[in-house]
N, C-alpha and C positions, 0 to 999 in steps of 0.2 A: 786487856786493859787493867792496869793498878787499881784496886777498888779504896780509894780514900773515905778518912773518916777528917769531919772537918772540925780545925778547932773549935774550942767554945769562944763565943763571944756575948755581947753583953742584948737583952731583949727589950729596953726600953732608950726606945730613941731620944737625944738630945731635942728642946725646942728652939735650940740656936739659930743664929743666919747661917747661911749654907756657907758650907767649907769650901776648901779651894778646888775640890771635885765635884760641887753643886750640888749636894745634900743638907737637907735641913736638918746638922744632926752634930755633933763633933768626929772629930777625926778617929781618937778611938771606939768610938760605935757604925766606925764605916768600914766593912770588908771590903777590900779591893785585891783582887786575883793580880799580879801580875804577871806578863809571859816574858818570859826571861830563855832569851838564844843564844845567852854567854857572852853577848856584843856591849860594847861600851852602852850605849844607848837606853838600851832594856834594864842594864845593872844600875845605872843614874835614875830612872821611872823607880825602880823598887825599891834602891838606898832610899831618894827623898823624900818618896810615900810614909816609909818605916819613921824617918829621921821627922815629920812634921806630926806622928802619932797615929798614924792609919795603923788600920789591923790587917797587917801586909799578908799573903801569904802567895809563894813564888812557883809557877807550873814551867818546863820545860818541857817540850815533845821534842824523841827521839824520833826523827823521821828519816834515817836514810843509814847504813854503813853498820849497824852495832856497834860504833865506835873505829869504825876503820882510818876515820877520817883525823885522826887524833891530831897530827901535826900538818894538815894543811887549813893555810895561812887562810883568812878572809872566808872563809868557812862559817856555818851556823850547824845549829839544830842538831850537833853530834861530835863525839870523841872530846877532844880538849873544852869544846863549846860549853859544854853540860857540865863538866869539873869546874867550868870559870863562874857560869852560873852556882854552883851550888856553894863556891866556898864564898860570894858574895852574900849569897842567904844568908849564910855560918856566920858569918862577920857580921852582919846587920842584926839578928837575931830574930830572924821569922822563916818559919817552916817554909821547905820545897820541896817539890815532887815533879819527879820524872815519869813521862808516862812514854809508851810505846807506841808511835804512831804508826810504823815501818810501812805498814801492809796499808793502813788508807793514806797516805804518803805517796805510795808508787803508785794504785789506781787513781788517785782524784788528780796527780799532780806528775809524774815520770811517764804513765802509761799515756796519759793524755798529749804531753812535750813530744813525744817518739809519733803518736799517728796524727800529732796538727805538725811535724816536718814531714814526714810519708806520702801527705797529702796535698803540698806543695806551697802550704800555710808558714808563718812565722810564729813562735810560740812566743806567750809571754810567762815563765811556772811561778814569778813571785806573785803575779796577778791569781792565777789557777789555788795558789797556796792559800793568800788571803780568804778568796773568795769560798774554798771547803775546808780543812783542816783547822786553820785559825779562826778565824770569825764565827765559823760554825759551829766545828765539836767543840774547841777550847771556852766555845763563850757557853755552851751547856755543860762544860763542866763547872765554869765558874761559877753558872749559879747553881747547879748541884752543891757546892759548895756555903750556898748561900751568899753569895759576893752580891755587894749592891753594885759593881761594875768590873768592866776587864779592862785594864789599863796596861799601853802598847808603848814602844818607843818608837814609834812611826811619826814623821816631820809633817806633822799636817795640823789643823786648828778647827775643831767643832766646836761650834759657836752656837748657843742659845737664838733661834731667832723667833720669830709671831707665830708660825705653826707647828714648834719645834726645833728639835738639834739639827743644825746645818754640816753639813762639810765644805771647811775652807780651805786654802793656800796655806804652808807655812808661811811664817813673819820671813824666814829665809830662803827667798828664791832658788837656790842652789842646795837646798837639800829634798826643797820641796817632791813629797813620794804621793801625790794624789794620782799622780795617772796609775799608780799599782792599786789605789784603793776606789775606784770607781765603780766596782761591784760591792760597796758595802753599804744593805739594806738600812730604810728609815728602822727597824725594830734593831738592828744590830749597833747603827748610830746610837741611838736612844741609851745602848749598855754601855759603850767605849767611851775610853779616856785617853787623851793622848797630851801627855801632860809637857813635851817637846815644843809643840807646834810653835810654840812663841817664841823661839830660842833659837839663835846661831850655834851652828856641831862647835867652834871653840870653846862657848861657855857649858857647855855639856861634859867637853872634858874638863873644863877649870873644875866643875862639879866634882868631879870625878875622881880629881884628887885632892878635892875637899876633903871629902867623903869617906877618901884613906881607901879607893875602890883599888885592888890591881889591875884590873884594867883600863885605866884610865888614858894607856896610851897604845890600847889594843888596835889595830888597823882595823879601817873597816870595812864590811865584807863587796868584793867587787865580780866575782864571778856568780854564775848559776851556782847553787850550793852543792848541788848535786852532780858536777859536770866538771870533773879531774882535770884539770890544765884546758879547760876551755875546749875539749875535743868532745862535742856533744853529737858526732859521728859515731864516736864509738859506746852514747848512751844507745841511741837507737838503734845500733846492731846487738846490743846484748839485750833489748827490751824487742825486739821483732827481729832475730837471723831472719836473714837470707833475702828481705825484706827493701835493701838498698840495690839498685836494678840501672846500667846505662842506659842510655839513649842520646839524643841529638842533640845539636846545640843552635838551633834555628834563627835566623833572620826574621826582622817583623814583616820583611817582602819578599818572605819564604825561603830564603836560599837555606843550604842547611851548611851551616862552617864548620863543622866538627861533632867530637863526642864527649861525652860527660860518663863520669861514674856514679852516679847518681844526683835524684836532683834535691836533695838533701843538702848539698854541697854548696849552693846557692841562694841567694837573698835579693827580693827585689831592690833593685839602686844598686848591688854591685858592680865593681869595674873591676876590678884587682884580681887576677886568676881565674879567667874566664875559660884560658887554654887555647885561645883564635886570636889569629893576628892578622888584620886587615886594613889596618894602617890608619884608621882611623878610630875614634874612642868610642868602645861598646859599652854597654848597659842590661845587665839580667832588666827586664822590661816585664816579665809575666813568667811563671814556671805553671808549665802543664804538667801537672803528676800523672793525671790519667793516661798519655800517650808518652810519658817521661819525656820532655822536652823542654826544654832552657830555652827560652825567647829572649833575643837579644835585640838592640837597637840602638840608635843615636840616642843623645842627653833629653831633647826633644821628644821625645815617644814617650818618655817618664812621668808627663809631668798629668794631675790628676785635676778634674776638676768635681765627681760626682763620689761618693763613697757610700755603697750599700752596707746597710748594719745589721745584727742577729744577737740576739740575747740582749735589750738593751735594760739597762738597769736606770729608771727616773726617780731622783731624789732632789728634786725642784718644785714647787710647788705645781699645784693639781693642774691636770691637763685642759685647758677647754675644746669646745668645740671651735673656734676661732683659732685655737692655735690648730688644729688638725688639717685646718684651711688653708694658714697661712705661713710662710715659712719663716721662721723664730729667728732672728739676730744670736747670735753667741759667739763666744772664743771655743777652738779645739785644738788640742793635741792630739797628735796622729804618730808620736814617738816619744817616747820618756825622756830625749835627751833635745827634744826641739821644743820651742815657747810656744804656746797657745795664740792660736792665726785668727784674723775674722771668715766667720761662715753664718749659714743658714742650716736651720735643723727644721726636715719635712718628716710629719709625721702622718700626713694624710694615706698616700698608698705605701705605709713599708716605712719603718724610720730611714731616714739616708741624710747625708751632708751636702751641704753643694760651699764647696771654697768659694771665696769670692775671687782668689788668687791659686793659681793651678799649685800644685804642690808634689815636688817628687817622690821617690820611694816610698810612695805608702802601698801596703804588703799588708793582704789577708794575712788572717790571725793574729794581727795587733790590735791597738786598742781607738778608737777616739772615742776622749774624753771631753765631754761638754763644761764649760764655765760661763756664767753670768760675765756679759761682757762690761757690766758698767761696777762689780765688788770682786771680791775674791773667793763668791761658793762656787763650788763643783755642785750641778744640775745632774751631772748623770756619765751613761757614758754606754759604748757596746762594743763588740766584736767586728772590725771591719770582717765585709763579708764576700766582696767583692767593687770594683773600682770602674771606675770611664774614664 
């Protein structure tokens, strides 16, 4: 890892009103790290930081390729990424540093994607990414640095509330990225800034070329970042050979209709490429990795009403005794790309969900995430872990 030495900055704090990052102090006596992935987004956080008098200073982690990835499009964290970041620094005039993520990159985050499909899981890596490499080492670096925050280009709105920093909704429904940040602790809240949250991605780019940014009309990134034309098969043969194995492609009333090459290859809610034609319309319904088998079934079979949880991260307020008893009203997503449904949150034996309304494709190793059904905080959120 780069061993940095941090600029100087000034030792005696302003007794101003807090700035527009909520420090009682003025903008050039407030360090703010921020992480810059070469994306429109990240480079608008750090021009406007710089451009309102913060004492900007810009980290990028290389995490994947040494630069291989130079010319593919919607890409982060490498090759062209890192050169877009850094001539935005140049242009704004505050120091950046790239630092080498590569190696806790692939274990916290590639090694993990390869054995949560192996095991018949669906992964989420920008969720896995947030939750280790960013939030954690980056925000120790930050205040290695002495930064009074790490401030992100992530669509989301932390909000001052009675017991502290909340995590909200963005103002823009459509950009909004809280289901990838539902593993982010009250102490890691408490450091981030997410100075977006308020803002439609149009005026982000008007920003942008305010700002005189070149990337202001950069695409934004839409695959895994690490997963070359969407063939995330051939991540997990080169992160585990020999590792992808056939088997059956079974009926929920046993019959077996075929073979599969691995069940990798599958998604619960699937229909599309299943390989069996029986004249009526199938559904991946459960994948058993252990005996490698694709369960399939009518539309019917799909639908969920119970959802076991594992690793749950609560950032609502404190738990009572009453609530362990009784089961808690809230909104949840149970996919980044569906709106938050009504459920119940039981936390008595095992946190678990119960829909009020069955709901299909939901697939271990995703996420539900909890919201306060009557504002727009995220309460929390876990690892589906298994379903009914």
């Amino acid at each position: 890892m780069t061993t940095l030495t941090a600029p100087s900055r000034a030792d005696t704090p302003s007794t101003r009103a807090l700035n527009s990052l909520g420090f009682a102090k003025a903008p050039r006596d407030t360090r703010v790290v921020a992480a810059m992935s070469g994306g429109v987004d990240s480079s608008v956080v750090a021009a406007m930081l710089k451009r309102e008098g913060y004492d900007v200073v810009g980290v990028t982690l290389q995490l994947y390729d040494h630069g291989a990835a130079v010319n593919k499009p919607g890409a982060c964290c490498a090759g062209q990424d890192i050169h877009d970041a850094r001539r935005v620094a140049d242009a704004c005039g505050f120091p950046h540093y790239v630092l080498d993520y590569e190696s806790r990159f692939r274990h916290a985050v590639m090694e993990d994607f390869a054995d949560t499909y192996l095991a018949g899981a669906t992964p989420i890596p920008c969720v896995r990414c947030n939750q280790t490499v960013k939030f954690k080492d980056l925000k120790r670096v930050a205040e290695d640095l002495g930064a009074d925050c790490l401030a992100t280009g992530h669509y989301v709105q932390r909000i001052e509330g009675a017991s502290g920093a909340e995590l909200h909704r963005a103002a823009d429904p459509g950009k909004d990225q809280t289901y990838f940040l539902f593993a982010t602790t009250r102490a890691q809240l408490d450091f981030l800034r997410f100075p977006l949250g308020g803002l439609p991605k149009s005026e982000t780019r008007s920003l942008a070329n305010e700002l005189g940014l070149r990337v202001a009309e950069k695409p934004d990134s839409q695959d895994i970042c690490f997963v070359p034309n969407g063939k995330y098969q051939d991540i997990v043969e080169k992160l585990r050979p020999g590792s992808i194995e056939p088997g059956e492609i079974v009926h929920v009333d046993g019959r077996v209709m075929g073979e599969h090459n691995g069940v990798i290859n599958f998604t619960v809610g699937q229909r599309r490429g299943l390989g069996v034609a029986t004249g009526e319309p199938l559904f991946v319904v459960k994948l058993d990795a252990a005996n490698k088998r694709v369960i399939v079934g009518p539309r019917e079979a799909l639908g969920v009403n119970r959802i076991a949880l594992k690793d749950v991260n609560w950032i609502g307020e404190a738990v009572t005794a009453e609530d362990e008893l009784d089961a808690r009203p809230i909104l949840v997503r149970v996919r980044s790309t569906r709106p938050p449904i009504p459920a119940r949150l039981s936390i008595g034996a095992g946190w678990a969900v119960l829909l009020d309304v069955p709901e299909e494709g939901v697939a271990p190793g995703q996420a539900a995430v909890f919201y306060d059904p009557g504002s727009t905080r995220v309460l929390g959120g876990g690892w589906i872990a298994a379903t009914e």
